[in-house]
BAVO-901098 format. One record per residue: residue number from 0; residue in three letters; y, x, z of N, C-alpha, C in turn. Coordinates in Angstrom, 1 decimal, always signed. Each point is the difference from the previous one (the first is absolute). Layout:
<recs>
REC/NUM/ALA/Y/X/Z/Y/X/Z/Y/X/Z
...
</recs>
This chain:
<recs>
REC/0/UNK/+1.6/+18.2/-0.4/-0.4/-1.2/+0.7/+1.2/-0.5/+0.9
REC/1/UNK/+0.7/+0.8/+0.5/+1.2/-0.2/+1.3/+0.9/-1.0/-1.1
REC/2/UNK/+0.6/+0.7/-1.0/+1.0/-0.5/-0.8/-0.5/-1.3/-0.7
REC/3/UNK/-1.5/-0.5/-0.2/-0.6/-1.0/-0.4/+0.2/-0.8/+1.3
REC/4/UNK/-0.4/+0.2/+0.8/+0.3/-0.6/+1.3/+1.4/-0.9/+0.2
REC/5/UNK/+0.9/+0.9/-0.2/+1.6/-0.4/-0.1/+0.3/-0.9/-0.9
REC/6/UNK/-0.9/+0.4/-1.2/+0.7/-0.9/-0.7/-0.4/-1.2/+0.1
REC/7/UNK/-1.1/-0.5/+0.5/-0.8/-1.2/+0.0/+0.3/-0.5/+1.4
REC/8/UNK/+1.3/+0.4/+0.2/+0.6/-1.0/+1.5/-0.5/+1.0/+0.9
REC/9/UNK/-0.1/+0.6/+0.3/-0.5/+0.9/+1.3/-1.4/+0.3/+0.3
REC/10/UNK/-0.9/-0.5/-0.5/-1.8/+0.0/+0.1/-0.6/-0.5/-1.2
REC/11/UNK/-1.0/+0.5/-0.2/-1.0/-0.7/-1.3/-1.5/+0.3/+0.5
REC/12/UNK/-0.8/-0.5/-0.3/-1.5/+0.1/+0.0/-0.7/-0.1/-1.4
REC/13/UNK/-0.7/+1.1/+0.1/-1.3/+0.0/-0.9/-1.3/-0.7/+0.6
REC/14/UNK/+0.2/-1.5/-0.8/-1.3/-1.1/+1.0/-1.3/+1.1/-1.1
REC/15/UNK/+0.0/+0.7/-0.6/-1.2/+0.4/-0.4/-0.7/+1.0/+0.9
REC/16/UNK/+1.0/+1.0/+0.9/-0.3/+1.1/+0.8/+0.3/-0.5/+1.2
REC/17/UNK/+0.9/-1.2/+0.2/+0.2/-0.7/+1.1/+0.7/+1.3/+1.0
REC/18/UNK/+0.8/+0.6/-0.8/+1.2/+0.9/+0.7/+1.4/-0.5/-0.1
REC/19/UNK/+0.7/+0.1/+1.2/+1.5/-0.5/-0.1/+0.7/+1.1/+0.5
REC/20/UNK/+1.4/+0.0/-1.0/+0.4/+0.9/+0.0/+1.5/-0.4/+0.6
REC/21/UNK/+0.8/+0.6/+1.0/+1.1/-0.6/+0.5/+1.0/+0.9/+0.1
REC/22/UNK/+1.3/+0.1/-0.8/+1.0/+1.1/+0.0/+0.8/-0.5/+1.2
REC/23/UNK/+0.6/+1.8/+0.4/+0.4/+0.3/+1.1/+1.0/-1.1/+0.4
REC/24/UNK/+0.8/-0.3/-1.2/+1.1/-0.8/+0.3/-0.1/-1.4/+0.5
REC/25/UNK/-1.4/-0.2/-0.1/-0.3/-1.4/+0.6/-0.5/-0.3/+1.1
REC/26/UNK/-0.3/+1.8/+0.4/-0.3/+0.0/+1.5/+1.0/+0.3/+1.0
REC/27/UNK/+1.2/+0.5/-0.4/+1.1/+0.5/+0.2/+0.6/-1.8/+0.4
REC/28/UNK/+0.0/-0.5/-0.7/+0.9/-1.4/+0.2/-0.9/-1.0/+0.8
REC/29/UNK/-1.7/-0.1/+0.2/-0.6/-0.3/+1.2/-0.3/-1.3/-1.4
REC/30/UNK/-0.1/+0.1/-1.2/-0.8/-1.2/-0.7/+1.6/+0.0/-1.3
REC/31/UNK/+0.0/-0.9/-0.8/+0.4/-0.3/-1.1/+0.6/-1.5/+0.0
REC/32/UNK/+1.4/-0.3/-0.7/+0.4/-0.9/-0.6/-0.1/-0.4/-1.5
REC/33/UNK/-1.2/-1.2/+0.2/+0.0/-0.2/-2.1/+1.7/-0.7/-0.2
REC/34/UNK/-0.1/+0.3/-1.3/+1.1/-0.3/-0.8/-0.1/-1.4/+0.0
REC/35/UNK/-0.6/-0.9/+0.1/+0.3/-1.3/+0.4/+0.4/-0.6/+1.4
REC/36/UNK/-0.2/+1.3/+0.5/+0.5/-0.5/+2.0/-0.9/+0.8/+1.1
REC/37/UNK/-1.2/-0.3/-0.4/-0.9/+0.0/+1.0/+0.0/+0.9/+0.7
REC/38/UNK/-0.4/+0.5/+1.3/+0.4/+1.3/+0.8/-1.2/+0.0/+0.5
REC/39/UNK/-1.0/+1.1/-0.5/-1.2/+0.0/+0.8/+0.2/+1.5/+0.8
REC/40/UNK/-1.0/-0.1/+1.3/+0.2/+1.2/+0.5/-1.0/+0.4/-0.5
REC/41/UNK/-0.8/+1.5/+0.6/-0.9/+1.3/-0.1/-1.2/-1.2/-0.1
REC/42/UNK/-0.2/-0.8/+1.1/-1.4/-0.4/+0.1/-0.1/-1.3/-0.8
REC/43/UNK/+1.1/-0.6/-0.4/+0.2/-0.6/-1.2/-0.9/+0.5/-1.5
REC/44/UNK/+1.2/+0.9/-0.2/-0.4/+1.3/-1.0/-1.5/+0.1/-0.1
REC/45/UNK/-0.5/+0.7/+0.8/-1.4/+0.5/+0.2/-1.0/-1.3/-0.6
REC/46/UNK/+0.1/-1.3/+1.1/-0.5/-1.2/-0.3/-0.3/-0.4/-1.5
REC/47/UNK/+1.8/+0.1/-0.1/-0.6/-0.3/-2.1/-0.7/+0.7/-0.4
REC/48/UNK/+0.3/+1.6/+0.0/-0.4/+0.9/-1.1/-1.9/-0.3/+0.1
REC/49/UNK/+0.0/-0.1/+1.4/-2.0/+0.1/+0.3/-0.4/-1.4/-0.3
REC/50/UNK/+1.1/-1.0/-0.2/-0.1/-1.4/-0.4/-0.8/+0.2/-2.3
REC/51/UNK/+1.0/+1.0/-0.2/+0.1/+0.5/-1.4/-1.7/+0.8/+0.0
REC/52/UNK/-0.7/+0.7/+0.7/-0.9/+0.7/+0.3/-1.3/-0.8/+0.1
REC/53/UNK/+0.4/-0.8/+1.1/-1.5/-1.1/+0.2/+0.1/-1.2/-0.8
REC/54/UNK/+1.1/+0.0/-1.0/-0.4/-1.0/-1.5/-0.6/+0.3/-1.0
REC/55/UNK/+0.6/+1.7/+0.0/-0.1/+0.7/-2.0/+1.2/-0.6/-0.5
REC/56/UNK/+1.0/-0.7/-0.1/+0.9/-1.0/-0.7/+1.2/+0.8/+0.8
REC/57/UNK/+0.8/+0.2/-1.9/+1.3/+0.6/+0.1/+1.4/-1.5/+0.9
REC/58/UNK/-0.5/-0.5/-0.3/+0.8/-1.5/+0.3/-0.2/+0.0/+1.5
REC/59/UNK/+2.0/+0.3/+0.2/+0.1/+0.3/+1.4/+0.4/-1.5/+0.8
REC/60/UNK/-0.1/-1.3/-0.4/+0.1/-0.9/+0.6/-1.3/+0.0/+1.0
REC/61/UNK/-0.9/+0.1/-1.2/-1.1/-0.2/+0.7/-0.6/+1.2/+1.2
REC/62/UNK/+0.6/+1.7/-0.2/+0.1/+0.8/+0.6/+0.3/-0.6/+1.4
REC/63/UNK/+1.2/-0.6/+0.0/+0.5/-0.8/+1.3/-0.4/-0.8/+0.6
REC/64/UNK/-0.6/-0.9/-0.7/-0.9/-1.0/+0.7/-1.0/+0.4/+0.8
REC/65/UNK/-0.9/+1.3/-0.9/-1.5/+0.2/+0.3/+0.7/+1.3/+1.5
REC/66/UNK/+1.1/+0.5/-0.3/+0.7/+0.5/+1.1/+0.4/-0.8/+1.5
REC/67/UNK/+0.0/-1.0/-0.4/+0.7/-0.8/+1.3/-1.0/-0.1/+0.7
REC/68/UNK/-1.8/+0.6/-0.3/-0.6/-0.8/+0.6/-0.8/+1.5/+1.1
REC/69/UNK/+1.3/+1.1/-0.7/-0.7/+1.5/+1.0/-0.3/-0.4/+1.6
REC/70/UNK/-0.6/+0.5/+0.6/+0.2/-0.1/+1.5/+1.1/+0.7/+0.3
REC/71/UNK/+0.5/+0.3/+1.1/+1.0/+0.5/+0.7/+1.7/-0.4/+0.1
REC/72/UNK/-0.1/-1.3/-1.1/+1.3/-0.2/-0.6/+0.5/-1.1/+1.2
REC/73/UNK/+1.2/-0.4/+0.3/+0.4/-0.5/+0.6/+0.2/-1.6/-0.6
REC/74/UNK/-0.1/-1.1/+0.7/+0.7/-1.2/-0.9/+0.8/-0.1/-0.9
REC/75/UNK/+1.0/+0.8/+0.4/+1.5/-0.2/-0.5/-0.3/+1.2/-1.6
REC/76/UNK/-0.9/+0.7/+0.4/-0.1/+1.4/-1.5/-1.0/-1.0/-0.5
REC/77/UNK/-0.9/-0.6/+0.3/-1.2/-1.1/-1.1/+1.2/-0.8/-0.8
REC/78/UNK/+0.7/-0.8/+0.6/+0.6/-0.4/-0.6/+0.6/-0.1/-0.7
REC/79/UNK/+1.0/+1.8/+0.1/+1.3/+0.4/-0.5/-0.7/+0.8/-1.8
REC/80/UNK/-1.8/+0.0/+0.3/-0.7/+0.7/-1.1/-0.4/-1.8/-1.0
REC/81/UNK/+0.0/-0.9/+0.7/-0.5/-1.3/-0.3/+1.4/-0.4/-1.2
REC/82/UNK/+1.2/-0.3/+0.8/+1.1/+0.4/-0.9/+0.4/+0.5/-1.1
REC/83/UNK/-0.6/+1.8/+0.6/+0.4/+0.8/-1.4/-0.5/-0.8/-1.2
REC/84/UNK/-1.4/-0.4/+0.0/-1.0/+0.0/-0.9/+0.8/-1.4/-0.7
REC/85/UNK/+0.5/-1.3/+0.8/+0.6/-1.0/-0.6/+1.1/+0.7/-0.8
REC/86/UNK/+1.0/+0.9/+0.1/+1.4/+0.5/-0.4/-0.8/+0.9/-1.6
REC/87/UNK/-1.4/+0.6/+0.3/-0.2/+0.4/-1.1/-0.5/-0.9/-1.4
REC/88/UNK/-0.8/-0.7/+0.7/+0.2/-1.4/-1.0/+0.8/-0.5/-1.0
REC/89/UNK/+1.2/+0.2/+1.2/+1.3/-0.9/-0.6/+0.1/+1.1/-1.0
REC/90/UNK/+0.7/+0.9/-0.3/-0.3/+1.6/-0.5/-0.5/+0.0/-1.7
REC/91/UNK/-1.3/-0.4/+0.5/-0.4/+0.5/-1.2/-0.1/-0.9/-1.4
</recs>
């Protein structure tokens, strides 16, 4: 599960068991840079994955969207999740 974790960028979720799984290295660095740019922190992170959770849907755009809308997030992290989801678009 750790090394599945890693490979899929730092975190993955099973929207069926609605478990997220987050390797060390992505806690270690305080959140993750996608390979398109984007620099989400921990509560970023978290946001999508339970974004990926409360859809069922592997489609992490939409992870990000349904993410932006966690409580606790700051303007600047809604946003910076609102973004990701546009950059993944572009993407796919």
């Amino acid at each position: 599960v750790g090394l599945n974790a890693r490979y899929q960028g730092g975190a993955f979720t099973d929207p069926s068991t609605k478990t997220v799984w987050l390797h060390e290295s992505m806690v270690g660095q305080n959140g993750v840079t996608r390979s398109w740019g984007s620099k989400l922190n921990m509560r970023q992170v978290m946001a999508h994955e339970l974004g990926h959770a409360e859809t069922g849907s592997f489609d992490c755009a939409v992870a990000s969207r349904t993410g932006a809308n966690a409580p606790g997030l700051t303007a600047a992290e809604r946003q910076g999740l609102l973004n990701d989801a546009l950059k993944i678009d572009k993407v796919k």
